[in-house]
Each structure stands twice: as C-alpha cells, then as structure tokens.
DSSP file (Angstrom, degrees, kcal/mol; ACC not computed):
  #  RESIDUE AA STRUCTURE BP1 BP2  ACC     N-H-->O    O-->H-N    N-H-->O    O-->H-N    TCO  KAPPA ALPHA  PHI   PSI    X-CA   Y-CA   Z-CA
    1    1 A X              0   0    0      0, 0.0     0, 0.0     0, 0.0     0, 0.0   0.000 360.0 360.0 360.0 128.0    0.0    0.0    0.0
    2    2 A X        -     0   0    0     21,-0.1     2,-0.7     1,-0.0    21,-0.0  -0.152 360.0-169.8 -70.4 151.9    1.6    3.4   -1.1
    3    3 A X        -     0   0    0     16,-0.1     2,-0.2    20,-0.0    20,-0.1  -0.842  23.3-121.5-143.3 123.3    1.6    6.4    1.7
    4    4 A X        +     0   0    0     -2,-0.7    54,-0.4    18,-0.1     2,-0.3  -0.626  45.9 159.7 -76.7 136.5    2.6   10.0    0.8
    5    5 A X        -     0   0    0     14,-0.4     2,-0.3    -2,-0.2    54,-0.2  -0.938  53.4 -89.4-147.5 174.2    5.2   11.1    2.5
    6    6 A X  B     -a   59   0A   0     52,-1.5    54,-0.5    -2,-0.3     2,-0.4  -0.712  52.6-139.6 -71.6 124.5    8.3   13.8    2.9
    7    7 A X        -     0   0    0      8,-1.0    12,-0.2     3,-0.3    11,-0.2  -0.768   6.3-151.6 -95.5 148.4   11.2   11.6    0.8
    8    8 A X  S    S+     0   0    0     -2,-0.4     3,-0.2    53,-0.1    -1,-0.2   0.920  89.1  49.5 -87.9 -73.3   14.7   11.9    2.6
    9    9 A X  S    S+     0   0    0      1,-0.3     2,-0.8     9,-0.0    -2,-0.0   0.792 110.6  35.4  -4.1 -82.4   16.3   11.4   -0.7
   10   10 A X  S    S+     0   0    0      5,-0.1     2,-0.4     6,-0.0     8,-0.3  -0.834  85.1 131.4-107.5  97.9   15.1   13.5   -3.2
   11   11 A X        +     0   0    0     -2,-0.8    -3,-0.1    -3,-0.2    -5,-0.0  -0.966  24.2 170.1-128.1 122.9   14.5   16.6   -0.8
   12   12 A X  S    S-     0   0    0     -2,-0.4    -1,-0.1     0, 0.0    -2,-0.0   0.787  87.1 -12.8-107.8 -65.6   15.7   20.1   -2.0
   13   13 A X  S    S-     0   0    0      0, 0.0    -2,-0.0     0, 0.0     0, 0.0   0.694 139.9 -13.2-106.9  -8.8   13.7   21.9    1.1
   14   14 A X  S    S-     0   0    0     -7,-0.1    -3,-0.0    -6,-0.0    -8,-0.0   0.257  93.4-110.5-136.3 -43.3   11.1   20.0    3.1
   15   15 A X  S >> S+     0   0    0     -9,-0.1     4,-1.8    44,-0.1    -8,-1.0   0.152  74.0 132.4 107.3 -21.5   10.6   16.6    0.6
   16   16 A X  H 3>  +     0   0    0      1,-0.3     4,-0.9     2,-0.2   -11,-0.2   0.797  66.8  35.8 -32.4 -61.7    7.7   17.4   -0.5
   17   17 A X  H 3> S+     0   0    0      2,-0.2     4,-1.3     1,-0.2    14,-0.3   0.637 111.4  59.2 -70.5 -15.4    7.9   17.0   -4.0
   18   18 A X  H <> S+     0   0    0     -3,-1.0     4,-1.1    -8,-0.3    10,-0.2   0.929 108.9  49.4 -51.2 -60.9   10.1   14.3   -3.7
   19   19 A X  H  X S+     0   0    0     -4,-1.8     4,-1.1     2,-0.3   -14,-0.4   0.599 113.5  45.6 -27.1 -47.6    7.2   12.5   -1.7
   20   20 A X  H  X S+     0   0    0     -4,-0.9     4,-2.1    -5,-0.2    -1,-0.2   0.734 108.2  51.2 -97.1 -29.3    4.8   13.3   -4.1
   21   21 A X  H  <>S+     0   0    0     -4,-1.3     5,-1.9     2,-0.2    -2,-0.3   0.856 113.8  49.3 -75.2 -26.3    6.9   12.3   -7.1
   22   22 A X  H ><5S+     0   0    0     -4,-1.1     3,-2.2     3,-0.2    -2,-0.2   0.973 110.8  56.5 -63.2 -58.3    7.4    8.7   -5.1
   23   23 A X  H 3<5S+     0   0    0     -4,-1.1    -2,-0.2     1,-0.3    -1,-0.2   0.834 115.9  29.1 -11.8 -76.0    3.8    8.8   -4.7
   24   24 A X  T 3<5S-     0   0    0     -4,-2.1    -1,-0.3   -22,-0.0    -2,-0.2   0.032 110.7-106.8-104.3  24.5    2.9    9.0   -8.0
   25   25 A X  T < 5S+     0   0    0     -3,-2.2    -3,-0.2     1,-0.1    -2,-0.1   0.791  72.6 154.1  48.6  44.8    5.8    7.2   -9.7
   26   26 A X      < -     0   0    0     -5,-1.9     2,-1.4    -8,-0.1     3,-0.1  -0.297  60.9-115.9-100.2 136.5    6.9   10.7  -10.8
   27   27 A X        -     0   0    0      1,-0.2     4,-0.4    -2,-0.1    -5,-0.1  -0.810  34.2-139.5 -72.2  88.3   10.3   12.0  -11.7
   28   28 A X  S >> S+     0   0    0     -2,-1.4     4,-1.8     2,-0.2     3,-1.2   0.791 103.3  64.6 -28.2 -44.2   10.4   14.8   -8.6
   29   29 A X  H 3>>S+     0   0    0      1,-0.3     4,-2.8     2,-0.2     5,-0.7   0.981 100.3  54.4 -53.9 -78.8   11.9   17.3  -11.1
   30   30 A X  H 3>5S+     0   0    0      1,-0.3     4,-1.2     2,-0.2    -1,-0.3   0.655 113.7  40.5  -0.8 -64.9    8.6   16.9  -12.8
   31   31 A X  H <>5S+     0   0    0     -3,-1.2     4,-1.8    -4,-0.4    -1,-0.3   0.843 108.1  50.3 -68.1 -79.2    7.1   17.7  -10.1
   32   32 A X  H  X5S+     0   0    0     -4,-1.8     4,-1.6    -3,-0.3    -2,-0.2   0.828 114.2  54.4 -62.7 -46.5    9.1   20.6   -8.4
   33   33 A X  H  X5S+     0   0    0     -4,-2.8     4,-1.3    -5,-0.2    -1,-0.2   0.896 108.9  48.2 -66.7 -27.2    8.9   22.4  -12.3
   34   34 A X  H  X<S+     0   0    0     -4,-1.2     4,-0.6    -5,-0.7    -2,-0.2   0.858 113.9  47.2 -69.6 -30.1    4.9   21.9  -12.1
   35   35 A X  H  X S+     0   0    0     -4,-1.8     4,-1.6     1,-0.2    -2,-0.2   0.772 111.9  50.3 -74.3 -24.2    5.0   23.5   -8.4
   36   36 A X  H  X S+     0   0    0     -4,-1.6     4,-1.0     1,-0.2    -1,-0.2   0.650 111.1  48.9 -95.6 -15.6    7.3   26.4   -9.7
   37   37 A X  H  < S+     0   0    0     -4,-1.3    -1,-0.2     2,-0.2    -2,-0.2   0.449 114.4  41.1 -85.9  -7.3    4.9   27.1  -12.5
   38   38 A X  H >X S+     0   0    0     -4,-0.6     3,-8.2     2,-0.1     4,-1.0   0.867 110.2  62.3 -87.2 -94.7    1.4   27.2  -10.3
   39   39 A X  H 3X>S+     0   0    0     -4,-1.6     5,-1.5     1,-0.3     4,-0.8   0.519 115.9  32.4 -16.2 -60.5    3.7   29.2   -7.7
   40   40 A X  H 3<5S+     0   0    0     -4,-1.0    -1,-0.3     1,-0.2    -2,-0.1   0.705 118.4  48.7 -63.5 -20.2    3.9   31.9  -10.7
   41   41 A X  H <45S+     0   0    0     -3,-8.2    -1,-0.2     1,-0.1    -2,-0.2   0.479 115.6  47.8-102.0 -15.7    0.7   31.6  -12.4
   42   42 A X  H  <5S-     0   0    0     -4,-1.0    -2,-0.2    -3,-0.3    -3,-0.1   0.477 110.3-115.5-122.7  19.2   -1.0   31.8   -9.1
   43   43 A X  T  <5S-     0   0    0     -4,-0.8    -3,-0.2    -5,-0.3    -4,-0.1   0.872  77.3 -51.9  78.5  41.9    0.9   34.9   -7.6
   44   44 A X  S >><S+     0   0    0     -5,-1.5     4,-0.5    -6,-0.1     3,-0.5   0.498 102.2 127.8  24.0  40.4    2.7   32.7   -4.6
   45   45 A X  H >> S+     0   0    0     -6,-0.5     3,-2.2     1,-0.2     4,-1.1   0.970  70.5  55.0 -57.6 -55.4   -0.7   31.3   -3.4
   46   46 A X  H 3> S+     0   0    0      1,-0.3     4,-1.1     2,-0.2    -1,-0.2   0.583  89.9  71.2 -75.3   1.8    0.9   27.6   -3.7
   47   47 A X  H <> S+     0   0    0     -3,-0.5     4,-1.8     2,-0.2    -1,-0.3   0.869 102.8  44.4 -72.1 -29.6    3.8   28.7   -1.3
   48   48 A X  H <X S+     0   0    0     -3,-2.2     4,-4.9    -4,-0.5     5,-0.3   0.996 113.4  50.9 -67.2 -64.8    0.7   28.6    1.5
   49   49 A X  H  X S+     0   0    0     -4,-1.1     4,-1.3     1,-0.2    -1,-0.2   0.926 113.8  45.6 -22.2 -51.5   -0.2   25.1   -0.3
   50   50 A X  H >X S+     0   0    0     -4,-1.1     3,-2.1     2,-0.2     4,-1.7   0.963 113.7  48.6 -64.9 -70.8    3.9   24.1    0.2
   51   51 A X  H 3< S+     0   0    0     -4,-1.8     4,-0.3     1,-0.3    -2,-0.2   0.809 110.8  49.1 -71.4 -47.6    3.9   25.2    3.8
   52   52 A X  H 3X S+     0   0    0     -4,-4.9     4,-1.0     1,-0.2    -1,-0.3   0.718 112.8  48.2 -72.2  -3.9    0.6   23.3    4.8
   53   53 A X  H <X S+     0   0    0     -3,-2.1     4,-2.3    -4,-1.3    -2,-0.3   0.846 103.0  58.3 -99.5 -21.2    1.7   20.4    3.4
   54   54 A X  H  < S+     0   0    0     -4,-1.7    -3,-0.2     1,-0.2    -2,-0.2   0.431 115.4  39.2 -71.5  -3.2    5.0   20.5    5.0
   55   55 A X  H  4 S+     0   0    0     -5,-0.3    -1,-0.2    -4,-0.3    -2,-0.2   0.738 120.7  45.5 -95.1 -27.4    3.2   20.6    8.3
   56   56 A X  H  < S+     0   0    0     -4,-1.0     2,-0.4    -5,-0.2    -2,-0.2   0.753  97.9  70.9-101.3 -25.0    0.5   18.1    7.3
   57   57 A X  S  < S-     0   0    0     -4,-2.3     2,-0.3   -52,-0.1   -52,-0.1  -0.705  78.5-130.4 -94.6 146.9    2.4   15.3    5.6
   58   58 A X        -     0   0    0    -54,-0.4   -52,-1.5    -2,-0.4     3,-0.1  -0.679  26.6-112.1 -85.1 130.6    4.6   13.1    7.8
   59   59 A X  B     -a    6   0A   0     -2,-0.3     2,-0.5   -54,-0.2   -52,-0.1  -0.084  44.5 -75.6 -64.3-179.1    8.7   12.2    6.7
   60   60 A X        -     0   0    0    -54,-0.5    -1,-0.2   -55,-0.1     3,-0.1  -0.559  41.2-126.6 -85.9 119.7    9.9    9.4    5.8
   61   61 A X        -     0   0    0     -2,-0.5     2,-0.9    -3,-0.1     3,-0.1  -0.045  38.3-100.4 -69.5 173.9   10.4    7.1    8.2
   62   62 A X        -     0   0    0      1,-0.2    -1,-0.1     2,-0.1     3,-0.1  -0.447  17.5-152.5 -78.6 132.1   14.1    5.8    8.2
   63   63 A X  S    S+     0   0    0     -2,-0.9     2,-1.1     1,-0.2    -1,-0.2   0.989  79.8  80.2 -54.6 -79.8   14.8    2.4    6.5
   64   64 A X        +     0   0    0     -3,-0.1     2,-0.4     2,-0.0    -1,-0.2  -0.175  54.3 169.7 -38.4  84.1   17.7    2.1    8.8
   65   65 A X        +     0   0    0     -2,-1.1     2,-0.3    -3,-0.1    -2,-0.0  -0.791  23.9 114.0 -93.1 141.5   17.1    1.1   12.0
   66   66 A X        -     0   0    0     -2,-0.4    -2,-0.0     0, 0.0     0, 0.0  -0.876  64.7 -49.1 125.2 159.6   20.0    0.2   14.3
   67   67 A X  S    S-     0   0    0     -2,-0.3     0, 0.0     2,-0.1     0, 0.0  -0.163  71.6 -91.8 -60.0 159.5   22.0    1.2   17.5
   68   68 A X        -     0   0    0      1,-0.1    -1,-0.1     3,-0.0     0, 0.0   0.169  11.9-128.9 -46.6 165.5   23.0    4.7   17.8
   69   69 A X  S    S+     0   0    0      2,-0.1    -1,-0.1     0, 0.0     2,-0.1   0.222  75.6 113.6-105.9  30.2   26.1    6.4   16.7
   70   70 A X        -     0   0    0      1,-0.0     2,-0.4     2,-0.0     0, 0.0  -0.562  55.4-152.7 -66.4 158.0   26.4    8.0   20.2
   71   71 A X              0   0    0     -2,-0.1    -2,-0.1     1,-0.1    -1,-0.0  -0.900 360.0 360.0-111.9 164.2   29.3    6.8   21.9
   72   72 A X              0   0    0     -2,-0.4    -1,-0.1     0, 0.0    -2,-0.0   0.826 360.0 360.0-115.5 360.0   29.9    6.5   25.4
C-alpha cells in the first residue's frame, strides 16, 4: 500500500515534492517544475499550499534502524 510522505532522498527543502513524485511514480523534477509554474501563475498562493503540506504530511520514516552512533 503506497503512503505520501516527505522523501529523505530526493528533498531540496522539506521533501515534499520528492514525496509526491514517489507517490505517483513521478520524476520529482517533474514535479518541483509543475510547483514552480502554479507558484507563478498563481501569484505565490501555492507557497501557503507548500507550507501546509510540509506541516501536514509526515517524513519518511528511516529504513535504517539500528544502535546509535552516540558513543559512550
């Protein structure tokens, strides 16, 4: 079952679009050019859009699970 999420990978500032391009089996560039062309056409309306989804969507959790790298 798919989940949208914030990618750790392909993140340039939150993940979102990264997320969304995993999501939707997407090239993120794709993505990120479609977000920067709303952003413009809609006078920075979708930056609000960006900002609620970077609260609303959860990251990715980490594949790697294993002891810390603290020492003691």
């Amino acid at each position: 079952m798919k989940r949208l999420y914030r990618s750790r990978q392909n993140s340039m500032i939150a993940g979102i679009c990264g997320g969304i391009g995993d999501y939707l089996d997407i090239d993120p560039t794709v993505i990120r050019v479609l977000w920067l062309l709303c952003t413009i056409l809609s006078f920075g309306i979708c930056i609000i859009a960006y900002i609620i989804a970077w609260v609303i969507i959860p990251r990715e959790e980490s594949e790697m699970i294993g002891p810390s790298s603290e020492s003691s």
